[in-house]
TILUM-999249 format. One record per residue: x, y, z of N, C-alpha, C in turn. Coordinates in steps of 0.05 Angstrom, whole numbers, plus 5000, padded with zeros to 4 digits. Example, Ala and Ser with C-alpha at 12.3 -4.5 7.8 and 13.67 -1.06 7.14 Angstrom:
BEGIN
526448865156524649105156526449345156/525749555142527349795143525850015157/
# end
This chain:
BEGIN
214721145563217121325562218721265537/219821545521222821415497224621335508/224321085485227220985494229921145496/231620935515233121215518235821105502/237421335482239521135471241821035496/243520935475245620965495247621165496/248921135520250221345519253321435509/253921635504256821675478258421555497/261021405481263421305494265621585491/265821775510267521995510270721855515/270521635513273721555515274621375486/272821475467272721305439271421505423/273021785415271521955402270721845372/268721895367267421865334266322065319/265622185296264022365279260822185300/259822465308256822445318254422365313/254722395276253122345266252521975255/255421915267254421585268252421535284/252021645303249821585321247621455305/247321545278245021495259246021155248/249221105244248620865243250220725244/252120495238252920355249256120325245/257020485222259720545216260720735226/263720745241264920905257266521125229/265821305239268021525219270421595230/272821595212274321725216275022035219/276522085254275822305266277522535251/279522415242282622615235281922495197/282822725177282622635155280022625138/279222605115277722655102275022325101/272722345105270822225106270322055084/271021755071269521725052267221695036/267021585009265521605001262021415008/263021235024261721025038260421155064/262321325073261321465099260621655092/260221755074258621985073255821955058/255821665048253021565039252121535069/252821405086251121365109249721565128/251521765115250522085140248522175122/248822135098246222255083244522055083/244121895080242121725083241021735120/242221725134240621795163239722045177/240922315165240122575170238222605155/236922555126235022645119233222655119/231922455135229422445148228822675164/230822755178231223015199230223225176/231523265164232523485145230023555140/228823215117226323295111223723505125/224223395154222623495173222323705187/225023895173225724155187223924345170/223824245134223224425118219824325113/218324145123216024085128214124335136/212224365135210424595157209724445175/209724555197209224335223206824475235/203424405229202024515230200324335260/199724475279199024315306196124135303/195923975312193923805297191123865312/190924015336188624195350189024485362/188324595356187924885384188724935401/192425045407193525005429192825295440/193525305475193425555473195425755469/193926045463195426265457197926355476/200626345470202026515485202026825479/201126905502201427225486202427405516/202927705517204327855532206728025519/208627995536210728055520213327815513/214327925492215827655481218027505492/218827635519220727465542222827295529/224227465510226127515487228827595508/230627445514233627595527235427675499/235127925504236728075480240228185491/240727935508243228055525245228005506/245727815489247427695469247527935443/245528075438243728205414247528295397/247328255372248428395358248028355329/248328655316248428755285245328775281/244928635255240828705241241428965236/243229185240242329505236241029505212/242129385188241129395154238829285156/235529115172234428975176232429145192/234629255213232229405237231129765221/233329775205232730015185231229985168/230629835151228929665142225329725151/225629525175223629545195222129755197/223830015204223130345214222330395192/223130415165222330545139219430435139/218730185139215930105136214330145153/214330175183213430305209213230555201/213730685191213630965182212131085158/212130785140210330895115207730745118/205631045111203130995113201730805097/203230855075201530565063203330225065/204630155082205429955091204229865121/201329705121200129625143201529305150/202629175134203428875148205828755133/208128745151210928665156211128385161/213728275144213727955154217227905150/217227755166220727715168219527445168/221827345146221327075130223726925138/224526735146227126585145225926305155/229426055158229525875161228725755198/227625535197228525575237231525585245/231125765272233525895279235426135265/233626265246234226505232234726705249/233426845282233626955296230827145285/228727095268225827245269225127305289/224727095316222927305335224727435349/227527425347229927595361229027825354/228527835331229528125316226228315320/225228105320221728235324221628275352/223428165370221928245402224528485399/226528485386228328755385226428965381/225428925358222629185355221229255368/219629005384217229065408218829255429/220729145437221329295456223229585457/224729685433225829865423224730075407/222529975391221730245371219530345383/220430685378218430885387216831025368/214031085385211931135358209131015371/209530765386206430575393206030535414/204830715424204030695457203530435470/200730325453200430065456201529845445/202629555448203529405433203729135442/202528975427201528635435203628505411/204728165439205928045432204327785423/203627615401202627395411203627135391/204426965405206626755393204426485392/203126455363201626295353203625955341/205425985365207225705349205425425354/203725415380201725285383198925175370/198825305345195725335329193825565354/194525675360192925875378190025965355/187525925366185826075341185726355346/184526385322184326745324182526845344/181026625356178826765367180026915397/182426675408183726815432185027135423/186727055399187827255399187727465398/183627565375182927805389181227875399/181327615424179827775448181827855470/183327695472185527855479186828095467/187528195445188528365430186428595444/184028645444181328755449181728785480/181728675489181828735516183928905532/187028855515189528945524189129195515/188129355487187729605479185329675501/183829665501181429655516179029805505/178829525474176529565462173929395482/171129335468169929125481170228905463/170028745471169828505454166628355453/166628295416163528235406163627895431/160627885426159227555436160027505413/159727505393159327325369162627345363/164127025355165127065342165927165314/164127185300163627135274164827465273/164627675295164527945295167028065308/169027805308171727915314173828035303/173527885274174728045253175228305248/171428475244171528585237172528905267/172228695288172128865316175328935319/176928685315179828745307180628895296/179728975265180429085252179429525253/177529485260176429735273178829805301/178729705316180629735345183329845336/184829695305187429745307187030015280/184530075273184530275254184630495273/183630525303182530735310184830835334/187030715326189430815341192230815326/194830705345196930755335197930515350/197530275340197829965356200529875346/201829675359204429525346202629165354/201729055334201628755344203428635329/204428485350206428265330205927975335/205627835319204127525313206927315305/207827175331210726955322209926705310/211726625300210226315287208826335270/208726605250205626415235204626245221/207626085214207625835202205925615207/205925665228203525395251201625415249/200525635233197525705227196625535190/199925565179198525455158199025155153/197125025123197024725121199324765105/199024465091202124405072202124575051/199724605028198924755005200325135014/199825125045200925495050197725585049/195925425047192225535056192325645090/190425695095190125765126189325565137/189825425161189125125177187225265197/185925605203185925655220183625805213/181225745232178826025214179126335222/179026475202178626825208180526865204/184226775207186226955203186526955175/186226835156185927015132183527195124/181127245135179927355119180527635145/182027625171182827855186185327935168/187227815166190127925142188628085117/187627995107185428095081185028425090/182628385110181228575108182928855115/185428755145186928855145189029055121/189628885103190928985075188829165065/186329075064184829295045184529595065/183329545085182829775102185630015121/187229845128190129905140189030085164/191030225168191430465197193430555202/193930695230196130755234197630525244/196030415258197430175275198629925246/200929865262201929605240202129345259/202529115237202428805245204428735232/206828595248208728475236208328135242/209527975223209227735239211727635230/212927435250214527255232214126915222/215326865197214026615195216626455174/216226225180217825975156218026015134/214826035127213826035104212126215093/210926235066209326475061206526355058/205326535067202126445062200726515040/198726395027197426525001196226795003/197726995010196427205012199027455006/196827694990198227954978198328125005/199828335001200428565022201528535039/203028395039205728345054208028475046/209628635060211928735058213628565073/215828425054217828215056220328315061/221328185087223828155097224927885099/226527745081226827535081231127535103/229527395122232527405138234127195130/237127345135238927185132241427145150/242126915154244227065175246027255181/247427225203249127555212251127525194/251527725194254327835181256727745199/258627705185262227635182262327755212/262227975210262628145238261128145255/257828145247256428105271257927745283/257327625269258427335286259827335299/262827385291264827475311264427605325/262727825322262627935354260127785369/258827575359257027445378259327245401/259827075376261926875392263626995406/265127235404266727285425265027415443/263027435450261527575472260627395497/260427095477259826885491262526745498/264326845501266726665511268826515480/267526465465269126265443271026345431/273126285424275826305412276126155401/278726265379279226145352278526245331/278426015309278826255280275126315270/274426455288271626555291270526545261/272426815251270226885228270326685201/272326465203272326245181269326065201/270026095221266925895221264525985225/264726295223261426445218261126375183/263426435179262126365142261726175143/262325925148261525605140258525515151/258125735169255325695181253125855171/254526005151252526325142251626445160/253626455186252226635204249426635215/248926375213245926215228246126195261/244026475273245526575290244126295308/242126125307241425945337244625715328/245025675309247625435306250125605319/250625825315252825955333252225885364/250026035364249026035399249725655412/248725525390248025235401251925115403/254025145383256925105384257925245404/257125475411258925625438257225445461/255225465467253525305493255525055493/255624875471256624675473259224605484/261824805466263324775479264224865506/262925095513262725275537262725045560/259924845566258924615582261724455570/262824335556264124185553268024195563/267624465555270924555554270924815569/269024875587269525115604271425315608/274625115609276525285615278125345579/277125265565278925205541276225225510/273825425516271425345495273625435467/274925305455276225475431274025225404/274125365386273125135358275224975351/277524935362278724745348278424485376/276724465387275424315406273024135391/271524305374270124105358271223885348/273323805344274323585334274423385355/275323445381274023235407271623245402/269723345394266723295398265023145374/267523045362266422915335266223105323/266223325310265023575295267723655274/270623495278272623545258272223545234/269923415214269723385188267923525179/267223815206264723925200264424075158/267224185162268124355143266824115119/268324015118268023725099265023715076/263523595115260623505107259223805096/260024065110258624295104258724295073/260924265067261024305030261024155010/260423905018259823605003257023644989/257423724962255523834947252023484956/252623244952251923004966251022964995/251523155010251223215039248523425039/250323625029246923835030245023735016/245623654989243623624977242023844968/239623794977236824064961236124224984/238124115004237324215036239724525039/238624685059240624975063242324795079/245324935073247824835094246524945125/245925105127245125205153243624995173/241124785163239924555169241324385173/244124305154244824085152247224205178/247724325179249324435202248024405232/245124435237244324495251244024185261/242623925242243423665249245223605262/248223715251250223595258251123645286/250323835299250724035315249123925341/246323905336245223855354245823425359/246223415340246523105347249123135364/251123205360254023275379252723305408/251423535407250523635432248823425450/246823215434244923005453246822855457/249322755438250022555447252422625482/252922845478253422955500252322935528/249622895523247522935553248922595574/248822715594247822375616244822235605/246121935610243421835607240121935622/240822025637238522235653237422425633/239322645626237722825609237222805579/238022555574237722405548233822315551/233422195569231422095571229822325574/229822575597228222775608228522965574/229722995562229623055543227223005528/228222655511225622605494222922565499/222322585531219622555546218222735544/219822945563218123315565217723305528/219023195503218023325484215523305466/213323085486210223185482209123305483/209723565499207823745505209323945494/206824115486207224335470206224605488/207824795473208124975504210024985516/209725185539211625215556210725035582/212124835595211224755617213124825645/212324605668214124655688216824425698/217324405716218924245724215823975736/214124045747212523905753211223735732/211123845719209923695688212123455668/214423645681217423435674217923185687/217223255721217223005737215222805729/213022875721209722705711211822455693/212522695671213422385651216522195654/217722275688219522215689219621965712/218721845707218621625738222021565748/221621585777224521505796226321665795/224621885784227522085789225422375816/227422505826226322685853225523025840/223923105846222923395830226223565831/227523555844230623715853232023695833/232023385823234023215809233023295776/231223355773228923405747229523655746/230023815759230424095763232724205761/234524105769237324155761238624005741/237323775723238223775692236723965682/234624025675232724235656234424435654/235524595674236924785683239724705662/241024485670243224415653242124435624/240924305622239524325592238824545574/238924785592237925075579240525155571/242625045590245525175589246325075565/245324815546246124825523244224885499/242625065500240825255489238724965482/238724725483236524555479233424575490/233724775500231324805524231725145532/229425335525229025555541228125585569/228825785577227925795605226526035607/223726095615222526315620221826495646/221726575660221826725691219326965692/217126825672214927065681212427065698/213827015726212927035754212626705755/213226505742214226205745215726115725/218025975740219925835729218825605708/218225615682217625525657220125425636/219525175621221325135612220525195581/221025115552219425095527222825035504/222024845474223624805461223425145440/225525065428225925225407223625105386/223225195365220624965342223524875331/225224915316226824725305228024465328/228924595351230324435377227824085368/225324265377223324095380222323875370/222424015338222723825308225123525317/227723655322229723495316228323315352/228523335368227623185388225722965380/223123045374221322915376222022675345/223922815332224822545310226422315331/227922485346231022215358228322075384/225522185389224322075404223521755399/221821825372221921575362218621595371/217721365386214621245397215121365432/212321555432212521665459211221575478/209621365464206921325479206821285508/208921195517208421155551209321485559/210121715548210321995558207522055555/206622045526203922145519202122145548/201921845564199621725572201021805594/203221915609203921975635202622285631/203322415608202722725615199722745603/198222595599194922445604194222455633/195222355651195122325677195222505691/198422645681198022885698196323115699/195423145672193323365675190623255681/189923045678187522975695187722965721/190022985736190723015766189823265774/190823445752191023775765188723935744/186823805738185423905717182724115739/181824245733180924435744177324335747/176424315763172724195774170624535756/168824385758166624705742166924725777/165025005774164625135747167125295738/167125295716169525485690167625735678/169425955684169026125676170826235651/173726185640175426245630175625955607/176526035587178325805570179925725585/181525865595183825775604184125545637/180425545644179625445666179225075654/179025105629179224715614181624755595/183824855597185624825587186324545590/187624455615187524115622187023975603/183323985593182623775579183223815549/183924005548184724125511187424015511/189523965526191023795534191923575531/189023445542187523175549188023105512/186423215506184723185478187423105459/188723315465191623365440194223035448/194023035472195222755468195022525467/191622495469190122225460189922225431/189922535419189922505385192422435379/194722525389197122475386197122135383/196322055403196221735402194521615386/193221675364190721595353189121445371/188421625389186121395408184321655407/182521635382180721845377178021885386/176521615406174721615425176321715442/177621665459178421835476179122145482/180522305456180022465446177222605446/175222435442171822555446172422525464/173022345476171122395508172222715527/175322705522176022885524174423165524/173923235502173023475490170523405504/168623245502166023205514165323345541/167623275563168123415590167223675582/168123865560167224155561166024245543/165224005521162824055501161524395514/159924295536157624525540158424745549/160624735563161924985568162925215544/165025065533165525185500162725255485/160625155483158225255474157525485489/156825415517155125705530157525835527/159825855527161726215519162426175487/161226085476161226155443163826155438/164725825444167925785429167125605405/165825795387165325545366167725495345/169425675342171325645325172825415341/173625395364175025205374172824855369/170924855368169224735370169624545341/169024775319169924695293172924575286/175124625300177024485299177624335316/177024275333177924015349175623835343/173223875338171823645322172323605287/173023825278173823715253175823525246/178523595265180023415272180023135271/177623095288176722835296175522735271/173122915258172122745226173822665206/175622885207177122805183178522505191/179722485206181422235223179421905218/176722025228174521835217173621665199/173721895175173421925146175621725142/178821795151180021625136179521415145/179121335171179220995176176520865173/174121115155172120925156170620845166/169720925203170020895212165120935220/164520855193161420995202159920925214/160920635230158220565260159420655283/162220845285162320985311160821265316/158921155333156421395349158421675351/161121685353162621935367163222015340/164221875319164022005291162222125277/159122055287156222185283155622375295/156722345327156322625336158422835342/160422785333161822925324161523095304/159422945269159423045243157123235254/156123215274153123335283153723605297/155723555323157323785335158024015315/160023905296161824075276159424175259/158124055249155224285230154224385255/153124405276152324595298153724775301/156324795302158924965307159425135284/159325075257159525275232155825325229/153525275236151725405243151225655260/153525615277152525855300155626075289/156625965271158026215260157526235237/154826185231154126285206155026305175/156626065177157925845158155425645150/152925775137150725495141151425305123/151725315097153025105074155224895084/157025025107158624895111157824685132/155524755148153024695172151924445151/150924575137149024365120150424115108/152724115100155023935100154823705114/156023795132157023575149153823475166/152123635168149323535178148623325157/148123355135146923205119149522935125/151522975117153422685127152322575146/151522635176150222525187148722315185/146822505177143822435163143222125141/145722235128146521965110146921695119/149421725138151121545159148621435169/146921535189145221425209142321275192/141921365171139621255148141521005142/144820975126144620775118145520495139/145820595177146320395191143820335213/141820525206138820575218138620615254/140420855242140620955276138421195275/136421135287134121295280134421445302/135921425328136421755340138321905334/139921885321141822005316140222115284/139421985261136922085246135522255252/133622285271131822405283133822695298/136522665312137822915317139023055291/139922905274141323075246138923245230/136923135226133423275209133623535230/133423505266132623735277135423915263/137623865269139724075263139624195235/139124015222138524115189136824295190/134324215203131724435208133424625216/134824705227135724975244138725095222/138924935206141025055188140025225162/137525105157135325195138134225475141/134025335169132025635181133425925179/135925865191138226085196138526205170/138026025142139126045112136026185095/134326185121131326355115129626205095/130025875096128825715091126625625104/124125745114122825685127121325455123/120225435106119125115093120224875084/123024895087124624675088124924615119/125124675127127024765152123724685170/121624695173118924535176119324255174/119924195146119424005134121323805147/124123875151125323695168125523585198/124023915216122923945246121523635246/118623655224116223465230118023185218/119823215203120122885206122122775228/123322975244125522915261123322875297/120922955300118723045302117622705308/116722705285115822395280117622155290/120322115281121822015292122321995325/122922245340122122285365120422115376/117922135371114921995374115221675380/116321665351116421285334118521185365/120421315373122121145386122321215418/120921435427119421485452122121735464/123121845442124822065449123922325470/123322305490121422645498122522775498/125222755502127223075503127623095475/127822965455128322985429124923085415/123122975427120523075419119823435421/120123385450121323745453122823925441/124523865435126424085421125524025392/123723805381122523815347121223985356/119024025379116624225373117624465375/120124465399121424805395121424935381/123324785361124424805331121824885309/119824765312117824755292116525015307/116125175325115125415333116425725324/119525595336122025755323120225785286/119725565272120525615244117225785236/115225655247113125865246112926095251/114126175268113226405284116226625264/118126415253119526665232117126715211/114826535199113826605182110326745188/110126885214109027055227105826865231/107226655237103926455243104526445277/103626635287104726615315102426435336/099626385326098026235344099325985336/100125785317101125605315103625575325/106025755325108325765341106525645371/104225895375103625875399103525535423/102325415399102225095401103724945414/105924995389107224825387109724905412/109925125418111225135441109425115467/108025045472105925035492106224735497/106424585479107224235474109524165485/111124355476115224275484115024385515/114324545516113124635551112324395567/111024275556109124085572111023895578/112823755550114323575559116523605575/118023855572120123895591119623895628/116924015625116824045644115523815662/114623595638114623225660116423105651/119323205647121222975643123323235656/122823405664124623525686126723675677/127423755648129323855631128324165642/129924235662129224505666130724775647/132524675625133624865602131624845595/130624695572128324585549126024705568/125224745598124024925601123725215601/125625365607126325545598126625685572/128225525555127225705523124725565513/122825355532121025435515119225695521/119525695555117525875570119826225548/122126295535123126455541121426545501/121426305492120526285457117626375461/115326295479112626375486112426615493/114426775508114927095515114927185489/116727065471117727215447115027295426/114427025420112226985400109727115417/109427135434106727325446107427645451/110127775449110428005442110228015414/111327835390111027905364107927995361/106427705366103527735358102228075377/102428085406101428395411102328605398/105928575390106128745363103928915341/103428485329102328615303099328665312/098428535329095328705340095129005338/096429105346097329365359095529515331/
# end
């Protein structure tokens, strides 16, 4: 569990941001120069981490539906939402992006659209703040229009892009910052070369997305947001109850509409009968003016961030030691979860008692609350950022909400992704902990499942994950780093990435020659054989069958002997020697069928169908 701090002395007010360290500020009067080295020196680690890309380190899943956006607060954007319509309207503008800071109000203004502009019969929401891959998103996307959706991924792209040419679609894509690495590359396979093709080809239907940052890519029509206007503010805060000299403190904030939302929540819970802003000064927040314009304070950072620090530190130090702690715990998991998932990482406290802080906790916008047919909770991404910094080391949450989804994790058979969600789960908080065997083992639970429904894109990133992590520590007599490098070339094999196949196979190959793991040798030669083959290398792709083949033999492999001779029938019978195919699958037959591998029986008996229609073919 995080530690939990202690808690504020409300009968000894101080500037909030001492929390960071050990000198008390003066509450009334101007901040010195001593104290204002210390607030900069302990916020900026924050700071740093707001303007970071915060890219998910595996494959979460897709939230998608509709954007469950409360637009009850909603005011101004008219100059923004006009904007919007002009480009929705012009034919040669296929992809929209509203650009701003976290807490700019982007997916405000984008679920304003989803649900207000007319013109798109159909229209998909899908909030990729998770690393969601593309592959959910258009099969979902596909299904909600009610295209079919390809087997192959490799054929989604182009199925996406056909589906939204051949109507009048609205998709809108949240987050798409989460998709990219630090450079602004794609962390994610297919959504750039789907954005691409998109730009070149277009339609009627448009794609807006919103994002942090910009990605390396042309044909984007840019909306870079900024906060509300003088007047929109004021009329936010007075909608929400707050009084006082409003529109001097929309300007000091630039009208950064989640830091408005998050100052009224605050004082609202705090001062119920009396929320006015000249209350911030009980809340430590008197020198806000001060620090906002302390050329040394901002720094290279937007006042809006450095505002938003200040703000939310006020607000934690606010919580009971209860929702101090239920706070920094729930902030492992990514997603939206439940109150049940809250209790997991909360020991000694009653599901009631868990349930009615969260609830408190939404009341100070630190925590959303969702209602779509279950009571769900989820952070804001900035909220989230700043949490998981004041968290500190989670590891005893990590390994509680480890537990819990192995409690409630779902038995085969699985028919759905969403039926091993659990262990994708599993996977993301053992990586979180660098306990990167465990992490395999994780993923291992549904290795074969993700194979037989052709989740190889997911495949390729949650084992890439794992290599790279490898690579750095070095790590080349762990068996799970070998078959892992083995997995991930099988996985960009079967999407037809073979160079990229041949890669990481040959690493293998290397690894296991120079620590003389001759089965793991003997499995990298067969996979190579089959990356060759695919690459219409038939005589290479032989050449490595019979030595992987031989190896089999040398060390008494029969299931590995079998799938060499498979393989070596497969590579003949592409080069129309079908009585020798004939053989050699007649051999892999034999073995499967006295060592009881009733798959390896089947494609061999299904490869002998094949190769004895080719050959009556060419008789013919």
């Amino acid at each position: 569990m995080a530690e939990e701090p202690s808690p504020s002395n409300s009968n000894n007010i101080e500037m909030n941001l001492t929390a960071y360290g050990d000198s008390k500020v003066t509450q009334v009067g101007q901040i010195n120069a001593a104290e204002v080295k210390i607030i900069v020196e302990r916020i900026e680690p924050i700071l740093e981490r707001f303007q970071q890309i915060s890219q998910p380190e595996s494959p979460g899943v897709l939230k998608a539906g509709n954007p469950g956006k409360s637009l009850a607060y909603w005011q101004g954007r008219k100059t923004e939402i006009a904007q919007i319509q002009q480009w929705l309207t012009d034919e040669n503008t296929f992809l929209i992006a509203i650009e701003g800071i976290g807490g700019a109000g982007k997916s405000m203004l984008a679920a304003k659209i989803y649900d207000e502009i007319e013109g798109f019969p159909k229209r998909f929401w899908a909030d990729v703040s998770y690393g969601a891959g593309f592959s959910d998103l258009a099969r979902q996307v596909l299904s909600e229009f009610g295209f079919p959706v390809p087997e192959q991924e490799a054929q989604l792209v182009e199925a996406l892009v056909k589906c939204l040419r051949s109507g009048q679609f609205l998709l809108i894509i949240d987050n798409l910052e989460s998709l990219l690495q630090p450079d602004r590359q794609w962390g994610s396979l297919f959504y750039g070369d789907f954005f691409n093709a998109w730009v070149e080809y277009g339609g009627n239907s448009k794609v807006i997305v919103t994002t942090r940052e910009r990605p390396e890519l042309k044909g984007f029509a840019w909306l870079p947001l900024k906060g509300l206007q003088v007047a929109e503010g004021i009329a936010l805060l007075a909608a929400l109850g707050i009084r006082g000299d409003l529109g001097d403190f929309v300007e000091l904030v630039d009208g950064h509409p989640l830091l408005l939302k998050l100052v009224a929540d605050l004082l609202k819970e705090e001062y119920p009968q009396d929320p006015d802003l000249r209350r911030l000064a009980d809340l430590g927040l008197g020198n806000l003016r001060q620090l906002l314009t302390d050329p040394k304070v901002i720094g290279q950072h937007r006042r809006e961030n450095v505002g938003m620090v200040l703000v939310l530190d006020a607000s934690f130090n606010r919580l009971n030691k209860l929702q101090k702690a239920l706070l920094l715990n729930i902030s492992v998991y990514r997603g939206a979860f439940d109150s049940a998932a809250a209790v997991a990482v909360m020991l000694g406290s009653s599901a009631a008692e868990i349930e009615g802080e969260l609830r408190n906790i939404v009341k100070r916008s630190l925590l959303l609350e969702k209602l779509n047919g279950k009571r769900q909770f989820e952070f804001q991404p900035v909220v989230l950022e700043y949490v998981r910094y004041k968290a500190g080391d989670q590891t005893e949450a990590h390994q509680r909400a480890i537990d819990y989804y192995r409690a409630i994790a779902k038995q085969p058979p699985w028919t759905t992704k969403d039926d091993v969600k659990e262990y994708l789960e599993i996977f993301d908080h053992f990586y979180q902990l660098q306990d990167y065997n465990s992490a395999f083992d994780a993923l291992r639970v549904c290795h074969d499942f993700l194979t037989l429904r052709g989740r190889y894109v997911d495949q390729v990133e949650l084992y890439g994950q794992l290599v790279s992590k490898w690579e750095e520590i070095g790590d080349r007599k762990n068996w799970n780093y070998r078959a892992s490098l083995n997995s991930l070339g099988i996985a960009y094999n079967s999407l037809g990435q073979y160079q990229q196949a041949i890669k990481f196979l040959q690493q293998s190959l290397n690894i296991a020659r120079e620590i003389d793991d001759r089965n793991c040798e003997g499995a990298s030669l067969n996979n190579l054989g089959s990356a060759y083959r695919s690459l219409g290398q038939y005589q290479r792709a032989i050449e490595f069958f019979q030595q992987s083949l031989d190896i089999s033999r040398e060390i008494y492999d029969r299931n590995g002997e079998g799938n060499s001779l498979n393989n070596l029938g497969n590579a003949y019978g592409s080069l129309g020697q079908y009585q020798l195919a004939i053989e050699f699958f007649q051999q892999s037959l034999e073995i499967f069928r006295e060592i009881g591998n009733r798959n390896g029986e089947g494609t061999s008996l299904n490869n002998l169908g094949n190769v004895c229609d080719s050959l009556f073919s060419e008789s013919r």
